[in-house]
N, C-alpha and C positions, 0 to 999 in steps of 0.2 A: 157757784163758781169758785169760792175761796174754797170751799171741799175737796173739788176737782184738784186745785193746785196743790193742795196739802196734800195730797195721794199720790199724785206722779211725782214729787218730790220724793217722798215718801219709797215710791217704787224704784227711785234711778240711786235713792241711798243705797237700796237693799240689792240693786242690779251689780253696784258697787264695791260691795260688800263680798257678794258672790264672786264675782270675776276675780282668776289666777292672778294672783302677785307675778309677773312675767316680767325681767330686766328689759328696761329700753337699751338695745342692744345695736349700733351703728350697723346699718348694711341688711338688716332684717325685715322682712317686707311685715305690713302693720296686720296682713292675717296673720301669723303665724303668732301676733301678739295677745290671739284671742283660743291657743291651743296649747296645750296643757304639755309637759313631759316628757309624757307616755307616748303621745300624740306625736310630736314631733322625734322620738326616736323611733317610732313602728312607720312615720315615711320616709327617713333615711333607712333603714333597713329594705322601704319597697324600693327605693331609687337602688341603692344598694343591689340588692336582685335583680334588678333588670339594667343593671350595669354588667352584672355578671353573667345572663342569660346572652346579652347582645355579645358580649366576649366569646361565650363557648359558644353562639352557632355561625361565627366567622370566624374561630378556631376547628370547624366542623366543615364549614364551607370550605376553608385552604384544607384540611386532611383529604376532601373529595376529590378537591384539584390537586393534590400531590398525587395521590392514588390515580386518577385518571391517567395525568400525566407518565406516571412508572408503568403502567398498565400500557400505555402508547408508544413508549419506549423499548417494553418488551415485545411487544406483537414488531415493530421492524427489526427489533432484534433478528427474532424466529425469524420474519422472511429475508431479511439481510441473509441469516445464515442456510435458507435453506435454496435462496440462488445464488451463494456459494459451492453448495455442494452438488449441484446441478451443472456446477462446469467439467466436472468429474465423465459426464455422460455422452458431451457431445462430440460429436463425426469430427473428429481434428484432421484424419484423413481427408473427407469432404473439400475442409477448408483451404489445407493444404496444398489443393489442386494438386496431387501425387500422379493421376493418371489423364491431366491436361494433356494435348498433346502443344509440344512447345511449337515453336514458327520453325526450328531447323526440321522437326519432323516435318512437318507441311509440306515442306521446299521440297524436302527430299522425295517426297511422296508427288509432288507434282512434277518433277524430271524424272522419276523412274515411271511414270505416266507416260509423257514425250518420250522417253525411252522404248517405251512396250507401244507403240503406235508406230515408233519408227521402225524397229525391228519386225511389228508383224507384217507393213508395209512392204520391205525390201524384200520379207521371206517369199508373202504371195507373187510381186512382183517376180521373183526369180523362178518362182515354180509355174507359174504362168507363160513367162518364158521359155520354160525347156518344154513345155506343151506345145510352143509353137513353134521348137527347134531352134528356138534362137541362140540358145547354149546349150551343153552339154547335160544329157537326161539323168545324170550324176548328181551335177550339181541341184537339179530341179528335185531331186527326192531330198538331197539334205534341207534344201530349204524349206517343202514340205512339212518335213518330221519337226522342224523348228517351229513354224508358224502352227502346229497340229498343239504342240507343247505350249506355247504360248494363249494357244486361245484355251488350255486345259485351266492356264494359270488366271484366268478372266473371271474374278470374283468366286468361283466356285470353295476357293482354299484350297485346292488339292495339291498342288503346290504352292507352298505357303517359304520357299525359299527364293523363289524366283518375284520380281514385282510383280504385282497385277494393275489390272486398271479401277479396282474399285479400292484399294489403298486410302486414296488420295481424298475421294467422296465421304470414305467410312470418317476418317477424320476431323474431319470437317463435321459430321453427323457426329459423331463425338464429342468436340467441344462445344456444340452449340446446345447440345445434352447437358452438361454437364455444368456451362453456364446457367442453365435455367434451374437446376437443381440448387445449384449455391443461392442462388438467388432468393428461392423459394424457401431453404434451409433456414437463411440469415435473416428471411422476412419472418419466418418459424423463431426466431432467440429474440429475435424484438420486441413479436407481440404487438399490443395494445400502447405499454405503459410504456414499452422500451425497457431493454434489458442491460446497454450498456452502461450507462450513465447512475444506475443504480445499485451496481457491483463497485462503480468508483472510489467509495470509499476506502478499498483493499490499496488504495496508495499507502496509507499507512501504517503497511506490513511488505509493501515492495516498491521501495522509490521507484524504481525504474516507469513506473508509471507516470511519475511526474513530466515525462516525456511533453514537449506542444504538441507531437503529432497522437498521443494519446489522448489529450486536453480535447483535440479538436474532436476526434470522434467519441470522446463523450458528448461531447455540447449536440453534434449533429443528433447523435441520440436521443438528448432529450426536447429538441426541437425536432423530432419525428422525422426529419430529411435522412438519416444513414441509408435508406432502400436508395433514393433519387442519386443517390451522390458513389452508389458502389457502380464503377463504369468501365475500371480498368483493371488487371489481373494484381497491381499494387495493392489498392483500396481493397482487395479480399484479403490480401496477403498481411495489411496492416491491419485487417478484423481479427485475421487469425492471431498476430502475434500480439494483440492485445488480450484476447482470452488465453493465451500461453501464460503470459506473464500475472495473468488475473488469478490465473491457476495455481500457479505459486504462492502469489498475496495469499490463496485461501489457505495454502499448504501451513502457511507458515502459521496462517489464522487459530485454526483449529489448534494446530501445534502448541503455541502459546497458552489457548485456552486449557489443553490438556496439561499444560504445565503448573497452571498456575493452580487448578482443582489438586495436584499431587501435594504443592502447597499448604494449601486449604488443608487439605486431610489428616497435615502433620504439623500443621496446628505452626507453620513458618507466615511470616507477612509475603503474601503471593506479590507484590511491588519488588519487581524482577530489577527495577532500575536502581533502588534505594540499595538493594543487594550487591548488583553490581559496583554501586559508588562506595558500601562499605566494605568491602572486598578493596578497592582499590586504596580506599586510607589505610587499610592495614598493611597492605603490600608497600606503600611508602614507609609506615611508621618502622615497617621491618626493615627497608632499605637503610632509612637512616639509622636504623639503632646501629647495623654492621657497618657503615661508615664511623659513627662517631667509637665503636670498637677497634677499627683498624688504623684509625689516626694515633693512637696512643702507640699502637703497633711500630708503626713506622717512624715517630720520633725516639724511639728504643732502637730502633734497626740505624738512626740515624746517629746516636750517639755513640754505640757502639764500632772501634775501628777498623777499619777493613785489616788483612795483610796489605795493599796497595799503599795506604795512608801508613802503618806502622814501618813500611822501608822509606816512603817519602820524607816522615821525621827522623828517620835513622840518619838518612842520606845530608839532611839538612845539620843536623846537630855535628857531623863529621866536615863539614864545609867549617863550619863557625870556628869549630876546635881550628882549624888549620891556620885561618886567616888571624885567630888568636895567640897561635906560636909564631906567625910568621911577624907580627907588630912586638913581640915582646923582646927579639934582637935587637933593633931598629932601637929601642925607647934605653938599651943599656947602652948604648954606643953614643949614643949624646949625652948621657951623664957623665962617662969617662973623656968628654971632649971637654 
């Protein structure tokens, strides 16, 4: 037993002995009190590294989301601009309802109807009569030759100066053509996704868009109601003149862009607005320089006397003298008193 003790004593000297001189160091956990140097600079160096690994692959993650993002940016770029340039193509006539026929046409097309019903009436009626002698067989042939003329002019066209009776039908067969075609058109620029509400951006190349009643049929637009809600010959007419004026927006669009590449090329800062604001400080600095030039001007032009000022003090100094000889009898005639 005392052997045993004499040995582990022995062994925890020598364990002793062996173990790192290591500073008791406040805040250091009591492993790292059993590791050496080397040891302890090759795991900050691992921390180290994978401090810097976790850095560069969320500086890797954001590069993908930037990239994605630009990448996402450009793809509506492209289609932003390529249903701009698609407004370039469509049936503006169409919209324009150029060959509607208006309501005074109609009217008119439905009394020269009553027109042509009463006259072939009264024609037959009078040729009818001189057949039965009732008038003169005179008059029964003009009215013939008339009512003959008349039924020539009965939809055939062949007189196309006189009314006829299908006028008034055609019309009518016309606009309701014509209706279904716009209709069909504007159901055709909508699409799926809606086409006006997507172009809206171009307000900010042509205010005039900031209009309410353009606001409103963008929104209908992208709430898919614009088909339901076009009912009256306005609502076309306000589709049309908002692709006029979107027309424009892109006019100007492109216009810009080609400005700003001419820019670029010659190597100028394409910031058209920074331009124009330093254009306008020079245009002042110039203004003022020939202001603060022509005020020296003008206190020279002020000092200098006119002829009008050089007879006013002539005039004046001639008064003085007088009233100066007139006081100097006066002042001898009380010395001799």
């Amino acid at each position: 037993m005392d052997d045993k003790k004499i040995n582990s004593a022995e062994d925890s000297e020598s364990d002793d002995k062996n173990a790192p001189n290591m500073p008791s160091v406040p805040g250091v956990y009591p492993a790292q009190h059993k590791m050496t140097a080397e040891e302890v600079a090759e795991q900050d160096a691992k921390h180290e590294r994978e401090r810097i690994k976790t850095q560069w692959e969320a500086q890797k993650a954001q590069n993908k989301q930037d990239e994605r993002k630009q990448a996402e940016e450009e793809r509506q770029r492209l289609d932003r601009e390529r249903l701009y340039k698609d407004l370039e193509s469509f049936d503006y006539e169409l919209l324009s309802l150029q060959d509607y026929p208006s309501d005074f046409e109609i009217e008119n097309a439905r009394r020269a109807r009553m027109a042509w019903f009463f006259g072939l009436g009264i024609a037959v009626f009078l040729f009818t009569s001189s057949l039965l002698n009732l008038i003169h067989t005179w008059i029964g042939g003009i009215a013939g030759g008339i009512a003959f003329v008349l039924w020539l002019s009965h939809g055939t066209g062949m007189l196309t100066i006189l009314p006829g009776l299908s006028s008034h039908p055609e019309l009518l067969a016309r606009r309701r053509r014509i209706k279904n075609q716009v209709t069909e058109y504007i159901q055709h620029i909508e699409g799926k996704r809606g086409y006006i509400h997507r172009i809206y951006p171009l307000v900010h190349h042509n205010p005039r868009l900031r209009a309410r009643k353009f606001r409103r049929i963008a929104l209908m637009s992208k709430e898919h109601t614009i088909i339901s809600n076009m009912k009256t010959l306005q609502d076309v007419a306000l589709f049309n003149e908002y692709l006029e004026e979107a027309k424009k927006g892109a006019q100007e669009y492109f216009l810009k862009q080609a400005e700003d590449k001419l820019l670029e090329d010659e190597g100028i800062d394409p910031d058209v607005e920074n331009l124009d604001a330093d254009l306008a400080e020079n245009n002042e600095e110039s203004e003022n320089e020939e202001e603060t030039q022509a005020k020296p001007q003008q206190e020279e032009n002020n000092t200098i006397p006119t002829p009008e000022a050089k007879t006013q003090t002539v005039s004046n100094l001639r008064s003085s003298a007088k009233n100066q000889l007139k006081q100097e009898p006066s002042s001898d005639d009380n010395q001799s008193i």
